[in-house]
Every structure is written in C-alpha cells, then in structure tokens.
FIBA-262247 format. One line per 4 residues: number of its first residue (from 1); for each residue x, y, z of N, C-alpha, C. Coordinates in pm, whole numbers, plus 50000, padded with zeros to 5 digits. Example, Ala and Ser with C-alpha at 12.3 -4.5 7.8 and 13.67 -1.06 7.14 Angstrom:
1 = 51319:49431:50780:51230:49550:50780:51320:49670:50780; 51285:49775:50708:51367:49894:50714:51290:50003:50787 $
END
This chain:
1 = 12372:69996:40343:12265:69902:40376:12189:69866:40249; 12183:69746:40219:12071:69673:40111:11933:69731:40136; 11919:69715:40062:11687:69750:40026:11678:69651:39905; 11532:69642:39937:11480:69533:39823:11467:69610:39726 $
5 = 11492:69503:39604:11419:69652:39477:11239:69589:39492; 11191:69688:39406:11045:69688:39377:11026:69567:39316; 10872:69484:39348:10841:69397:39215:10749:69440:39190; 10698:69386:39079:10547:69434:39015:10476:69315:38966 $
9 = 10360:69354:39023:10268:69265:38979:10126:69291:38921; 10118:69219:38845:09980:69237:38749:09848:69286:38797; 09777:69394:38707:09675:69449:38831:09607:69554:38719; 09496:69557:38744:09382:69687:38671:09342:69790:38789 $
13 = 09349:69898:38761:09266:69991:38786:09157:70003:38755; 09041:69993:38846:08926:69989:38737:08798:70101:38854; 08705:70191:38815:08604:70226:38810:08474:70178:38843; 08404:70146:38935:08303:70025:38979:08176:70162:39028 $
17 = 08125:70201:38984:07994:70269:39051:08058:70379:39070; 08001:70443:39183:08104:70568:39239:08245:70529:39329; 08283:70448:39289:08406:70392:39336:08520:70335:39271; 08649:70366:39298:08745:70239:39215:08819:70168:39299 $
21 = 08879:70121:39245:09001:70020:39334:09119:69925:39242; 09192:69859:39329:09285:69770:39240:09212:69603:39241; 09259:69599:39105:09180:69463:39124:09316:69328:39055; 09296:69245:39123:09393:69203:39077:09353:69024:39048 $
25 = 09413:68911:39001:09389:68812:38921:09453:68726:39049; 09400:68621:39133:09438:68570:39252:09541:68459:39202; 09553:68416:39053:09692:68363:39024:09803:68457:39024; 09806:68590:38978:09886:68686:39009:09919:68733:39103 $
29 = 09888:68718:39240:09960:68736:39344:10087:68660:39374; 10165:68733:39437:10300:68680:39487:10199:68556:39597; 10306:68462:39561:10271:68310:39659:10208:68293:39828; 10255:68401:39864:10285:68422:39971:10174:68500:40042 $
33 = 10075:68565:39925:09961:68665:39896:09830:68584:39849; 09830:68459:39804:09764:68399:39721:09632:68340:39844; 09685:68335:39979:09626:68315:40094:09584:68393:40195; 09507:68411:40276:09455:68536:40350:09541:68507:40473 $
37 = 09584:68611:40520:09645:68631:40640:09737:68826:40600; 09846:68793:40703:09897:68937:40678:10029:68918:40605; 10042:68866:40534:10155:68881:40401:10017:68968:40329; 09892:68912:40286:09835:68982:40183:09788:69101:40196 $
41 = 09777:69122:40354:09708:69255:40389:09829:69354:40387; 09932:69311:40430:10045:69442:40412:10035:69488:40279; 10026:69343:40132:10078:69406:40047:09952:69487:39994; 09849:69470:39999:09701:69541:39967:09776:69692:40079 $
45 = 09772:69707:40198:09787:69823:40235:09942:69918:40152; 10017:69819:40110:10135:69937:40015:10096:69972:39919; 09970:69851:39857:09944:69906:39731:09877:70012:39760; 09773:70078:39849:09705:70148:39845:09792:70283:39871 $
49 = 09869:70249:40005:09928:70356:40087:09914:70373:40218; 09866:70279:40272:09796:70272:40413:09908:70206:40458; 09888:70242:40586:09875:70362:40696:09954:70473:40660; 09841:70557:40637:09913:70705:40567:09885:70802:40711 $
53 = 09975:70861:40800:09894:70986:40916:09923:71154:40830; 09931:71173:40712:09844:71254:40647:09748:71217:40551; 09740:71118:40522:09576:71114:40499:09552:71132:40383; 09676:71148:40255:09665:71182:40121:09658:71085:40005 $
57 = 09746:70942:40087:09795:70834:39990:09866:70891:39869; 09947:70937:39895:10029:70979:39757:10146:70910:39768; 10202:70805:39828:10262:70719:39832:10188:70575:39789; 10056:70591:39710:10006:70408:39678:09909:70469:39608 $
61 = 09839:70381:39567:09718:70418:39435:09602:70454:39530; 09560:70447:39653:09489:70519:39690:09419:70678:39687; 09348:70674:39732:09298:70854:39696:09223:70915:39836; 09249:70826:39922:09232:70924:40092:09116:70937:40133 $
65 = 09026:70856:40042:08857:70827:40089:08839:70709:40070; 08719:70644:40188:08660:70499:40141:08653:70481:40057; 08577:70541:39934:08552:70510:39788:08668:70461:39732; 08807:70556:39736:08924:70498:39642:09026:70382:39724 $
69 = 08991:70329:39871:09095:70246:39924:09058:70102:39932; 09073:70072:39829:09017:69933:39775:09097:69820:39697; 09093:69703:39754:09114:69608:39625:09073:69474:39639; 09069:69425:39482:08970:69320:39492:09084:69178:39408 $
73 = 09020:69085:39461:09064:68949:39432:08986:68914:39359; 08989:68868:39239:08886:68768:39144:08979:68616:39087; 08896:68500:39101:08905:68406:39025:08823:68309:39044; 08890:68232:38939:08811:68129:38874:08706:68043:38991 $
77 = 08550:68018:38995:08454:68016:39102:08486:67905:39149; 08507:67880:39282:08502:67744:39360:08371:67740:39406; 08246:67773:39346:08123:67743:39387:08055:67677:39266; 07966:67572:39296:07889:67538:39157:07806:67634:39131 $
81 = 07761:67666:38968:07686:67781:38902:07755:67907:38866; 07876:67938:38946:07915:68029:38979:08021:68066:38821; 08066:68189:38809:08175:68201:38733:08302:68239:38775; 08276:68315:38871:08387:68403:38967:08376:68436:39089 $
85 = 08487:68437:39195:08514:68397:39312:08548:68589:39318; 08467:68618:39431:08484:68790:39429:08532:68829:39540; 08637:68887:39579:08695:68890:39738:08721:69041:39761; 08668:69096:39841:08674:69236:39852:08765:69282:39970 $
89 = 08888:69397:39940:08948:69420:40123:08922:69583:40084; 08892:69607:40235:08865:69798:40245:09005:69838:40296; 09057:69883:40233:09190:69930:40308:09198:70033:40451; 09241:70041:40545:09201:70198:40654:09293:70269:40583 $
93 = 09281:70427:40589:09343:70506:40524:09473:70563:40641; 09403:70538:40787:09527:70595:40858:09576:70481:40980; 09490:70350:40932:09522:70258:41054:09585:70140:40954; 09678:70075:41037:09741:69941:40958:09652:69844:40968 $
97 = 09556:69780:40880:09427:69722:40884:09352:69717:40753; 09316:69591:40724:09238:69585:40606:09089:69512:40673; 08998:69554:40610:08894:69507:40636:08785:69396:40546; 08818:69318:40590:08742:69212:40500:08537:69182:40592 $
101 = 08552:69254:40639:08360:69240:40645:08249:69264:40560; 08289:69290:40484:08158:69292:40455:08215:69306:40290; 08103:69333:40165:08126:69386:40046:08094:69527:40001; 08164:69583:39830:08128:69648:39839:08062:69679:39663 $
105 = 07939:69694:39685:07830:69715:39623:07880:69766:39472; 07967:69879:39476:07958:69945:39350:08091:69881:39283; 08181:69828:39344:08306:69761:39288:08239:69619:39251; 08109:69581:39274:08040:69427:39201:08034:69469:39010 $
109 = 07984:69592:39033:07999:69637:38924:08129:69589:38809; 08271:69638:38826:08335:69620:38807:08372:69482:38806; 08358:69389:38936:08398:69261:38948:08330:69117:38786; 08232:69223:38759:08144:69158:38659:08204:69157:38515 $
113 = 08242:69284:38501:08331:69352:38390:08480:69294:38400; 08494:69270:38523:08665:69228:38498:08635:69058:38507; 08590:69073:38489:08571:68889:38514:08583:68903:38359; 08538:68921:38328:08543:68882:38128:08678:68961:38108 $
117 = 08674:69055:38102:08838:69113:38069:08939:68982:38128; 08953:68935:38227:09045:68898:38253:09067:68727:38225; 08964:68739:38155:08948:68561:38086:08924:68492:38170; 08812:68528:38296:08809:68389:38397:08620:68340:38370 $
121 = 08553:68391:38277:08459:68380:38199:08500:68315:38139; 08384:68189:38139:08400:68043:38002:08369:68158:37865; 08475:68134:37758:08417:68225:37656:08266:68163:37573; 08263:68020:37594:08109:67998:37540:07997:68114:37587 $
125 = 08000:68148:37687:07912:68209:37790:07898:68365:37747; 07966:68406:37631:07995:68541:37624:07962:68564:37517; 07843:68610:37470:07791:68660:37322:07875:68756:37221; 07889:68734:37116:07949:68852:37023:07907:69010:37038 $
129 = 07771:68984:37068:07725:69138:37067:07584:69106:37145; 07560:69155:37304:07434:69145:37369:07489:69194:37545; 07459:69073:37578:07470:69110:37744:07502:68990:37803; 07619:69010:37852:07676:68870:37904:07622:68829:38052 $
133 = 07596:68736:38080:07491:68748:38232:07660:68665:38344; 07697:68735:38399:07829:68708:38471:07779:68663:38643; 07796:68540:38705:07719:68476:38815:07840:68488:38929; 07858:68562:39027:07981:68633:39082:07930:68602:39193 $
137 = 07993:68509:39298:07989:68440:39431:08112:68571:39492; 08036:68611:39609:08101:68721:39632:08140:68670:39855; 08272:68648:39797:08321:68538:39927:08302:68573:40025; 08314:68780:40028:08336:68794:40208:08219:68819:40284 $
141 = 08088:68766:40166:07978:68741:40246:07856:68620:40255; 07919:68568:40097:07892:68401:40072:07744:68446:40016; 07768:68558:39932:07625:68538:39851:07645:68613:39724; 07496:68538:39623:07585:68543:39461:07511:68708:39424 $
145 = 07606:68771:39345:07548:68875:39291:07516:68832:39100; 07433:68890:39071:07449:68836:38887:07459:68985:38793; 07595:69019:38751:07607:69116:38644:07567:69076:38526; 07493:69180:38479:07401:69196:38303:07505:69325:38236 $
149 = 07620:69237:38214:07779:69353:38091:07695:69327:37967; 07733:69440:37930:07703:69440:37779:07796:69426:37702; 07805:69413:37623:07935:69306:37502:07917:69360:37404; 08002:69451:37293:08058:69467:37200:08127:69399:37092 $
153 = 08119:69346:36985:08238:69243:36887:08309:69171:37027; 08242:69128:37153:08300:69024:37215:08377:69040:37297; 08404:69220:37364:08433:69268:37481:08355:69332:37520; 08390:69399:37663:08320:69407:37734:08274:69567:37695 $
157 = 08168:69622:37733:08132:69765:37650:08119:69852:37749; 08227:69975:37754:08245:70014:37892:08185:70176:37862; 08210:70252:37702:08113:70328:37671:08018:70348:37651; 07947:70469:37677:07800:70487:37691:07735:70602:37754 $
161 = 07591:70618:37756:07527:70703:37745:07465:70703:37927; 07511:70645:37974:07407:70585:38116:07513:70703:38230; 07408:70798:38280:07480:70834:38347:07417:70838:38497; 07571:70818:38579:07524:70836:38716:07551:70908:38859 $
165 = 07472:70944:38879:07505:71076:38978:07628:71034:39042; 07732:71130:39070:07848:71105:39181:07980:71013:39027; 07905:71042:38939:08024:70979:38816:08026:71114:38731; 08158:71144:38709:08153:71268:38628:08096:71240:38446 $
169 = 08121:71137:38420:08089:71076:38289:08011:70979:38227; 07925:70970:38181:07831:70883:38145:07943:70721:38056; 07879:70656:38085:07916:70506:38019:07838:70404:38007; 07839:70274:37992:07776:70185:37953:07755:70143:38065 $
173 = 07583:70086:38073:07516:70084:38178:07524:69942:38188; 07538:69863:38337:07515:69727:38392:07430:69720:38513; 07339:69580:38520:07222:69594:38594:07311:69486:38674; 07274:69537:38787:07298:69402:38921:07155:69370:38978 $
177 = 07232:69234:38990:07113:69163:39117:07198:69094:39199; 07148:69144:39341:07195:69105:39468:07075:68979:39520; 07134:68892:39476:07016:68804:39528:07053:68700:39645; 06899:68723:39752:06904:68707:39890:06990:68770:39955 $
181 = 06973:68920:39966:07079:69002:40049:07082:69041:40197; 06988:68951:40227:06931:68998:40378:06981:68909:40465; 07134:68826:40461:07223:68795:40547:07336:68820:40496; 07444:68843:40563:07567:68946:40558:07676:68773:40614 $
185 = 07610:68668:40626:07702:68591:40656:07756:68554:40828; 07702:68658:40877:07718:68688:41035:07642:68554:41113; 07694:68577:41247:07639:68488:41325:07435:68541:41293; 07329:68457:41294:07203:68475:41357:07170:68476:41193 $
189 = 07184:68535:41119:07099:68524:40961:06992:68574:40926; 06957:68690:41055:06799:68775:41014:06825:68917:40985; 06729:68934:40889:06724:69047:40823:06732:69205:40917; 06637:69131:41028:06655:69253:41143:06710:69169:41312 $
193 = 06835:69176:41335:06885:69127:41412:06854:69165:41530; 06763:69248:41566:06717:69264:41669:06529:69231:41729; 06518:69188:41607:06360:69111:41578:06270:69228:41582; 06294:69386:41569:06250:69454:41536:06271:69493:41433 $
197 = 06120:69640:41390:06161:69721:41286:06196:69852:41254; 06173:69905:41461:06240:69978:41505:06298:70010:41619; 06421:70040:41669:06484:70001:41827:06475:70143:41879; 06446:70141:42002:06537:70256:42089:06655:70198:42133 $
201 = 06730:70269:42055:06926:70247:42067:06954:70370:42173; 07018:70309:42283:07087:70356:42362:07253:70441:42296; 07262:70570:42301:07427:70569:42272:07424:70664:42379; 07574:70568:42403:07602:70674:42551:07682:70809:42552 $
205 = 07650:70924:42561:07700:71039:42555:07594:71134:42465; 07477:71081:42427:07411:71106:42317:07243:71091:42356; 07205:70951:42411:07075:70976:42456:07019:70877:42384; 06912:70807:42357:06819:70728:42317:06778:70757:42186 $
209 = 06798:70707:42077:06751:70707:41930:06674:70588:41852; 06535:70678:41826:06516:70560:41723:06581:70541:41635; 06590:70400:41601:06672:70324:41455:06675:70211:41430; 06629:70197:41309:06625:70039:41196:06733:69990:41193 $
213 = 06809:69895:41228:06911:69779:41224:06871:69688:41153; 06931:69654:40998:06882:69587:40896:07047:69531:40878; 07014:69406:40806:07133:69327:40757:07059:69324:40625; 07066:69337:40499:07086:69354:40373:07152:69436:40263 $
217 = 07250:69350:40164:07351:69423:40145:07480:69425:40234; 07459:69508:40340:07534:69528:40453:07482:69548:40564; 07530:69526:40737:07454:69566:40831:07446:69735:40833; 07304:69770:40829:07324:69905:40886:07240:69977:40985 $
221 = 07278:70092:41014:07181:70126:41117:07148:70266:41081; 06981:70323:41058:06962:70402:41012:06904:70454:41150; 06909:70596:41121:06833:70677:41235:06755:70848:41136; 06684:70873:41229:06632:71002:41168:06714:71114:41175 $
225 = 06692:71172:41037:06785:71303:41070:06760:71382:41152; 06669:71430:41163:06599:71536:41253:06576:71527:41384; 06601:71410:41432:06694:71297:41582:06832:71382:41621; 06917:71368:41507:07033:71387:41548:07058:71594:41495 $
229 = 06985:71653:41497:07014:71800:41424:07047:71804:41306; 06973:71706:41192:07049:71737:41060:06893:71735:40968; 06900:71767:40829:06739:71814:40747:06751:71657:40665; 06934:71597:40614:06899:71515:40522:06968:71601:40396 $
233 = 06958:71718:40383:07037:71761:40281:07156:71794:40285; 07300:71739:40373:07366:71813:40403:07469:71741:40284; 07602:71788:40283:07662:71727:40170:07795:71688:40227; 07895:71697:40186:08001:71592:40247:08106:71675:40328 $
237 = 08080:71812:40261:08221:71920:40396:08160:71925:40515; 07985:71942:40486:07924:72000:40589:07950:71876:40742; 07981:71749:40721:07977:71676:40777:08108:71590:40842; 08241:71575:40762:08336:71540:40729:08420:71683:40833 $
241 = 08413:71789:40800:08443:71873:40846:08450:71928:41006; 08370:71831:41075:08315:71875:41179:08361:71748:41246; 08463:71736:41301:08497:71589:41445:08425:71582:41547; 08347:71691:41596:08259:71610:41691:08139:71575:41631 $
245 = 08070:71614:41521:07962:71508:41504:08032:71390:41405; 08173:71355:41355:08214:71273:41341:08211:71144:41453; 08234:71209:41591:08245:71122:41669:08092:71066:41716; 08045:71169:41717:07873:71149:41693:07838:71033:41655 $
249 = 07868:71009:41522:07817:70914:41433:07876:70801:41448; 08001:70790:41478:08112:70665:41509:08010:70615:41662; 08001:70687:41755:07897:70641:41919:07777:70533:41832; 07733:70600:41760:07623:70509:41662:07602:70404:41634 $
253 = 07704:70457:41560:07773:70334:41502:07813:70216:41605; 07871:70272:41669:07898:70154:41782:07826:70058:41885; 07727:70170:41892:07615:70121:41962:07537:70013:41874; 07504:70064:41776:07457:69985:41703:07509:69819:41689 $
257 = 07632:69850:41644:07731:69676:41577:07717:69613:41733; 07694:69699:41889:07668:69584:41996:07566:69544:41953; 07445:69610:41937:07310:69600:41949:07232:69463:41845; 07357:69498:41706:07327:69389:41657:07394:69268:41604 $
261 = 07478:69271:41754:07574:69148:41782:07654:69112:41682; 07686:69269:41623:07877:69231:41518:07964:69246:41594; 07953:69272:41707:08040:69304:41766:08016:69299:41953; 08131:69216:42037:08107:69215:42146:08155:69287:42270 $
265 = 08234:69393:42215:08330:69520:42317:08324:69630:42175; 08271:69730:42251:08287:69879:42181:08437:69876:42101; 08545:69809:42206:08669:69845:42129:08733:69767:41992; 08662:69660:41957:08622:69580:41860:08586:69695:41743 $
269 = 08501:69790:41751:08496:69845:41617:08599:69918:41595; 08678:69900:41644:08814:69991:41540:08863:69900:41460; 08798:69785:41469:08914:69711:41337:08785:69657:41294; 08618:69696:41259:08534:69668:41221:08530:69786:41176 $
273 = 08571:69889:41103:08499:70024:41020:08418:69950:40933; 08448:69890:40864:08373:69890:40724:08209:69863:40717; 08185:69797:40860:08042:69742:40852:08001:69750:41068; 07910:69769:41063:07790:69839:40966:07775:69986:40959 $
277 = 07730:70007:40838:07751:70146:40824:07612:70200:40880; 07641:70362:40855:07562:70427:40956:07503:70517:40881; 07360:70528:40882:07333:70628:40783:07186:70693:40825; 07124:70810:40804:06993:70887:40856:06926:70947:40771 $
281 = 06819:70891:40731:06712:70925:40671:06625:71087:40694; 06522:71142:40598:06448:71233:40579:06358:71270:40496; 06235:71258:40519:06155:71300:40377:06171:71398:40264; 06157:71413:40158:06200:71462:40029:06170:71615:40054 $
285 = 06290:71662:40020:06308:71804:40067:06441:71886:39933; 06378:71975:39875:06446:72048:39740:06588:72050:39800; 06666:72027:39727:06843:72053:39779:06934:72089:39644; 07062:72105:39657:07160:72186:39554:07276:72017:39596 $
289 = 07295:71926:39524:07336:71871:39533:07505:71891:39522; 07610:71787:39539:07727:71870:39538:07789:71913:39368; 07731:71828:39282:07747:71882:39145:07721:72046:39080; 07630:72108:39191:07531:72231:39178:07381:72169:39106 $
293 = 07367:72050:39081:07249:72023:39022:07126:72008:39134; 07024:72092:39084:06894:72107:39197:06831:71958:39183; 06845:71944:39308:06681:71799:39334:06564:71856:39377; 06519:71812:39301:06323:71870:39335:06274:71769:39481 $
297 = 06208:71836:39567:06155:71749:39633:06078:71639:39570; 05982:71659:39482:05905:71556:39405:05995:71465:39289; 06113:71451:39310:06148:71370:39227:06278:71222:39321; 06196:71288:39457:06277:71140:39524:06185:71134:39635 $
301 = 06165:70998:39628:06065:70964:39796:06142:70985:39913; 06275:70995:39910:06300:71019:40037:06452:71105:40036; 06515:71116:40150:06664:71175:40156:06696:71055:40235; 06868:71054:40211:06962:70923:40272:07090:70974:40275 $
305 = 07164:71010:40384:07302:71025:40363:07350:70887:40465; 07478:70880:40400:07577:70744:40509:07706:70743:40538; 07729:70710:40598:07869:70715:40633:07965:70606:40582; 08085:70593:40554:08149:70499:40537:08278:70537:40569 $
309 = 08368:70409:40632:08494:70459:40726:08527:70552:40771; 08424:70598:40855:08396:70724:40965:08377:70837:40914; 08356:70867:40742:08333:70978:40634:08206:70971:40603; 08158:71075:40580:07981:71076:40523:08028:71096:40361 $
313 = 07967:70974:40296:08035:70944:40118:07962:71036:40049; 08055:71029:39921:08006:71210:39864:07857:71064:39756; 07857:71021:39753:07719:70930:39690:07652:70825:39749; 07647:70734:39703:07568:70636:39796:07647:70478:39814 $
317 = 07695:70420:39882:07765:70288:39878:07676:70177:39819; 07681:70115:39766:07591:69979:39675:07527:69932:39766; 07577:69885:39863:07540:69762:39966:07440:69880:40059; 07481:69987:40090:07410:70047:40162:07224:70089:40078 $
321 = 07270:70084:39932:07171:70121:39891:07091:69995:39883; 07140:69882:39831:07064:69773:39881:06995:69761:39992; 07043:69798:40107:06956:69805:40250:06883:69894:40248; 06867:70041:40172:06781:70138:40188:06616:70084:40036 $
325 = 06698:70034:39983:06578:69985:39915:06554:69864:39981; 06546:69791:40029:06465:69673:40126:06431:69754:40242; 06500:69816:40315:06403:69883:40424:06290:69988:40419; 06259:70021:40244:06169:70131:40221:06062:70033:40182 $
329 = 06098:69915:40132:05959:69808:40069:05887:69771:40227; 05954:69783:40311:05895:69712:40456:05811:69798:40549; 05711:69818:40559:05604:69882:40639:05634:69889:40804; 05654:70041:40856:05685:70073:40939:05867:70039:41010 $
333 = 05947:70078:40902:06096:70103:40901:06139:70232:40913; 06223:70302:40984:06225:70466:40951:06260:70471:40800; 06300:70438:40728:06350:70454:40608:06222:70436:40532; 06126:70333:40534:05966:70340:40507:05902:70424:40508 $
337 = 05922:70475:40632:05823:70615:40685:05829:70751:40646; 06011:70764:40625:06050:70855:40555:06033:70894:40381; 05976:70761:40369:05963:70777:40259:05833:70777:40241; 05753:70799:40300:05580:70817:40301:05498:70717:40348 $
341 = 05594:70654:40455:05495:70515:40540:05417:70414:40393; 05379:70291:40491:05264:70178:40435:05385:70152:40303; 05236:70085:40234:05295:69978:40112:05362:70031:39982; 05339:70168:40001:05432:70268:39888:05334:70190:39755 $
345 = 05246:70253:39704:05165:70171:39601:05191:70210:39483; 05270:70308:39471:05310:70411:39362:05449:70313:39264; 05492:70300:39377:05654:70171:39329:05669:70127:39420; 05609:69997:39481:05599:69917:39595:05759:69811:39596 $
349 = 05838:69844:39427:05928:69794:39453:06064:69828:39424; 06042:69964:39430:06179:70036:39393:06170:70194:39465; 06259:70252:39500:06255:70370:39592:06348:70450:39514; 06362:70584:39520:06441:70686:39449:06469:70788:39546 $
353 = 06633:70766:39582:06637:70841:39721:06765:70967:39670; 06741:71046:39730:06875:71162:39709:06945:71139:39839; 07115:71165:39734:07200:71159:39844:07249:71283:39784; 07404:71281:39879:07475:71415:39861:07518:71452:39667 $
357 = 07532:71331:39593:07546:71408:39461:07471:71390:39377; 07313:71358:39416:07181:71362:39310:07144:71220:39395; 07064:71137:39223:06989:71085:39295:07008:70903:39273; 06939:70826:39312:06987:70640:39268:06841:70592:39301 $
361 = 06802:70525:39223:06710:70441:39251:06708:70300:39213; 06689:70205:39345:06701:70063:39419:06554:70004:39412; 06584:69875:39341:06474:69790:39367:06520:69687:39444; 06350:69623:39526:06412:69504:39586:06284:69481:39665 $
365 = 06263:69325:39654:06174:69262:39633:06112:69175:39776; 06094:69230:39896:06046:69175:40025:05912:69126:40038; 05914:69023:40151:05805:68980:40132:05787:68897:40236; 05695:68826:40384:05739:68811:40499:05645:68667:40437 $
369 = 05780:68577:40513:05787:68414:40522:05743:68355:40652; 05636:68300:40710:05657:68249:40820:05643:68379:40932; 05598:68498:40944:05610:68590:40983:05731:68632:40992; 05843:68617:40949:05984:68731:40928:06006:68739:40783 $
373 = 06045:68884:40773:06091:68946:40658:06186:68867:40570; 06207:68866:40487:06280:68842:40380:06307:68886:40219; 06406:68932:40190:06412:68976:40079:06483:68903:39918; 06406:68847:39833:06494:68792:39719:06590:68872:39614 $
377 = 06548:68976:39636:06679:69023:39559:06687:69160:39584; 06768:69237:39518:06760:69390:39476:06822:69424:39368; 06765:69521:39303:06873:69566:39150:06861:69714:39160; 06988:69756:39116:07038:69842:39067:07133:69858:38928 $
381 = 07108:69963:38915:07201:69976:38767:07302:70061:38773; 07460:70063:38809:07578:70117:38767:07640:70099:38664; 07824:70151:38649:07858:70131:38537:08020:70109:38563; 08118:70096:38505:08229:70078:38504:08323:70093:38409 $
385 = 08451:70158:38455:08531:70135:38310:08697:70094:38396; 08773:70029:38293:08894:70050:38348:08966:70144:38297; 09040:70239:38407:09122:70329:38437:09291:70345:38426; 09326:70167:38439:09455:70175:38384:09484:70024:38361 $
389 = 09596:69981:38279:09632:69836:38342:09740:69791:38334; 09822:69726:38377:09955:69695:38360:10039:69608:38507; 10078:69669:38570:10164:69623:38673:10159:69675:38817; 10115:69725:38909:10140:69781:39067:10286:69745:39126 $
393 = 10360:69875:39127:10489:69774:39176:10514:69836:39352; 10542:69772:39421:10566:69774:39567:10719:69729:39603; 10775:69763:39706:10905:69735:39734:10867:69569:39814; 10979:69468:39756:10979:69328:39799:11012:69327:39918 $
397 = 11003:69419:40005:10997:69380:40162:10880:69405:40207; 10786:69436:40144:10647:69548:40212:10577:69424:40249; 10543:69317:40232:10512:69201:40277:10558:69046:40296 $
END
C-alpha cells in the first residue's frame, strides 16, 4: 500500500509570554490551508498532535497543555493603519477541534516580534536601534493590539534582563496595548453581558454563585474562591489533579457561556473550550508559588487563578489578565472587592495579582460612558524569543 511522503512547510517556533506555539507566514501555507475551513484545521491539529487520547503530543510540536497547543497565522494587514493580520487557533489536546474564539494574549507578544522577523513590517517603520511600535489587527476578535519590540542594529531584540514569572529566563522586555478590549467580537458588544457587575449564576449540580461575567480581553467568568472551597493559593497539581472539581469548574464554565449568551445549549461548549475562561479570585494571602519563590501578602492586591482548556494554567493567560485588570479598576466587581473594594486610590490603574507562578501586573484604563462601562485599553509587559525555525513537516495526507 502507498502512503504519502511528508511535506514541509515553513514555520517558527516561537515563545510569546508564558506560552509558545507554531507560527507560520499565511503565504506559506499549502493552498488548500491558506483559507479557513478543515483542510487548515487538520493540518494545525498534525502539526500540533491533536487528537492525542494520551495526552502527551509526542507525535507533533505540541506539549499536552493549553499553553503549548497553539498556532498562529500572520500576514500582511488587510486593515487600514494596521501592519499585520494576527489569526490565532487553540488546538484541543484530546478532541479533533481547533478553536478559533477568541485570542491569545501572551502569543500577541510574539505576533509583534514575528511580524518584523518575518518581513511583513514596512522596513521604513523599523528603527536601527529603539522600539519598533508594530499595529497588529488581531482577526479572531477584530481588535488592534500595538507591540513596543525593541530593535537592535535593526532586528528584533529578544535578549534581556526583563524577567517574568512562569518564564524560566529573563529576556527582552515588550509592552502591549490592548486597545478597546471590552468586546470579544460576539453577538451584544458589552463589557458586562449581563448588565451587571455581579450575577447569581445558577450551576446545576453545584448551587447558586456569585460571579462577574466580563467580556474584555476574553469572556470570563470570575467567582470567589472561598464560594467554591478554595483560599486562591492553590497551584496547578492541586487542581488539575482532581476530576471532580475539574468537572466543577467546566459546570461554571458552562453556566456561565449560557448566561452570557456564547453559547445556546450546554452541549455547544465542547467545541467552545477556549472561551470563556473561568477563573476565582481572593484577597492577598502569603503563598510558596510553584517556582518555590514566597509571595508576600503585601506585595499583590489580590489572588487569581484560571482555567484554560479545562486545566487551571501554571501562570496567567494575557487575555485573561486583561479582564482581571479591567474588572479590578471597576467598583463593586468580585475581582474589585477582592482586591480591596472602591476606587483603589493607591493604583487606580493597574492591579498586581498572584497567580500560581508569582506575580503580573495589568493596567487598564475604565471609565463609564453614558452610564455603561467601558474600557480604552490595557497594558502589560511580556517577552518573547524564537525557539526554532525552519520547516514543520506533516504527512501529505493529514489534510
């Protein structure tokens, strides 16, 4: 019997925040890939390894957590202002399914950096030695992010001193701005889709919970830790480890994406993991983070753990942190409250929250229009490097 041989196609490995993925050049896709449907999603799931039912990806460049099952599309911007066209898919690690809802926060990072590596940056636009300001229309939610790369003799400067929790190595630091992040692109366009700023969410098997349902960044739905039996300090075995409060959190979750109309049958979120994520707040409380490095209670206003594709992430997701810094600027949010209620006068526009591997701190800039909330931007500062580059090769039948 014949088999196809392998082809290969052009592709970086690259490092984006606490995350990596494959990123690849949308003229470099096979023809057939160059368009969304499922030629491109098979071949994104071989590249990764998905549908893996052990769960290792050692058959694709994947690494068996949300963080590593990723890849991204960049080119040249079909938006005016814009430089680059940013297309993000979440791969499932054990379901045949790619998820294009939503973005992801710490791979913008990267998307900024590979935009100049990969020559789809006008080179006028790119200083010899400073900070290249990179204007990244980010498609799968139709809003612009702006990377501040720093530039070296006229590449991109990926060493450095900037280090960040949940990265084993310090590198060269880049500032994002997520600007206007408080629609996700979804049907309705409000920041709190339920015209509150806090719900009693029904989950059935579970009981009545308060929780903030925010669309910025990403939809999410926060609840209190101390709601569900947890302090806020727990770290990623403690949680991951345990399938029934896995399933716990998935009920939540679900309840939630009805509640804020992503979704119109419970059975709909199995091919919605990626959004909205689910995550539970706690006021600042001393912890042993998973590095062994101690957090002082006094050196974060609040605690935040989250979930992402049914895993509680060993750091913090971009987009999620975007929503936790807009829901801490907003007076009477659990994520507000947790963080010491009212106008926070201390840093009314930036919050410093611990997650499971230290700590991140999110600015972002709310401010109510017409009586509803709205937020113009948020920044954070990650970093990026690339990890490999050359070719991804897949067998020519896989899509």
């Amino acid at each position: 019997m014949a088999h196809a041989p392998q082809v290969k196609i052009p592709a970086t490995y690259i490092r984006g925040g606490t995350s990596k993925g494959v990123f690849f050049r949308l003229a470099d896709l096979p023809a057939s890939c160059q368009q969304p449907g499922a030629a491109r999603d098979k071949l994104f799931m071989r590249v990764i390894g998905s549908p893996d039912p052990y769960a290792a990806h050692i058959d694709g460049m994947g690494g068996a957590t949300s963080s590593t099952s990723k890849c991204v599309i960049l080119s040249k911007s079909s938006v005016p202002d814009h430089d680059v066209d940013y297309l993000y898919g979440q791969v499932s690690i054990d379901k045949a399914f790619v998820d294009w809802s939503g973005n992801c926060g710490n791979l913008s990072t990267a998307a900024g950096a590979f935009a100049i590596h990969a020559g789809l940056v006008d080179p006028a636009r790119i200083p010899e030695n400073g900070v290249a300001v990179v204007r990244v229309w980010q498609a799968n939610i139709q809003k612009t992010i702006i990377a501040h790369v720093p530039v070296t003799n006229g590449q991109v400067q990926e060493t450095g001193d900037f280090e960040l929790d949940g990265v084993t190595f310090p590198a060269a630091e880049i500032v994002l701005e997520f600007m206007d992040p408080s629609d996700d692109g979804d049907e309705g366009g409000s920041m709190f889709p339920t015209g509150n700023l806090v719900d009693d969410l029904e989950v059935p098997g579970i009981g009545t919970l308060k929780a903030t349902m925010i669309t910025a960044g990403i939809p999410t739905v926060f609840v209190n830790a101390a709601d569900i039996g947890y302090t806020g300090t727990e770290l990623r075995e403690q949680i991951n480890t345990d399938p029934e409060a896995l399933k716990r959190f998935e009920a939540i979750r679900v309840a939630g994406a009805l509640r804020m109309g992503l979704i119109k049958t419970p059975e709909e979120a199995a091919t919605r993991q990626h959004t909205p994520k689910i995550a539970f707040v706690a006021p600042p409380t001393t912890y042993t983070a998973s590095s062994g490095k101690a957090i002082d209670a006094g050196d974060v206003d609040l605690l935040v753990r989250a979930l992402s594709m049914g895993k509680l992430h060993h750091a913090m997701m971009g987009t999620c942190a975007v929503a936790i810094g807009t829901a801490a600027a907003i007076p009477g949010t659990l994520v507000n409250l947790a963080a010491g209620g009212g106008e926070r006068e201390a840093a009314p526009e930036s919050v410093c929250f611990g997650h499971p591997s230290g700590t991140l701190r999110v600015g972002a800039q709310a401010s109510q229009v017409h009586g509803q909330w709205t937020v113009t931007k948020a920044i954070m500062s990650r970093s990026a490097r690339i990890l490999m580059e050359g070719w991804v090769r897949v067998p020519g039948d896989a899509f």
